[in-house]
Steps between C-alpha positions, in 0.01 A plus 500: 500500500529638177225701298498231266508229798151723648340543126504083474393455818218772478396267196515173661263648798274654273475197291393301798271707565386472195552784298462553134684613210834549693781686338838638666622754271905631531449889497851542690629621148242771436419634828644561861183413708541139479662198332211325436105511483326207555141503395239306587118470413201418784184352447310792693580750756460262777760278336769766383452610926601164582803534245645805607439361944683183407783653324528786768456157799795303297687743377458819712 
């Protein structure tokens, strides 16, 4: 899978879970830590929790 491949995919699970405001950003230009950040908004702490377990369950 490629690290755009797991950037969409991290969308479409957060999305269905979801998720607000939802951006994937290319950074693989300006920095070497990552090609992309994909950033995502919760609706409380409980929420973004659930977020981060789903994406670690499906994509982990």
């Amino acid at each position: 899978m490629t690290s755009l491949e797991l950037a969409e995919q991290a969308v479409k699970v957060l999305d269905k879970k979801k998720a607000y405001d939802l951006k994937m950003i290319k950074i693989r230009d300006i920095s070497t830590l990552a090609d992309y950040f994909v950033i995502a908004t919760g609706t409380s702490s409980t929420h973004v929790k659930a977020l981060a377990d789903e994406l670690e369950f499906q994509l982990g």
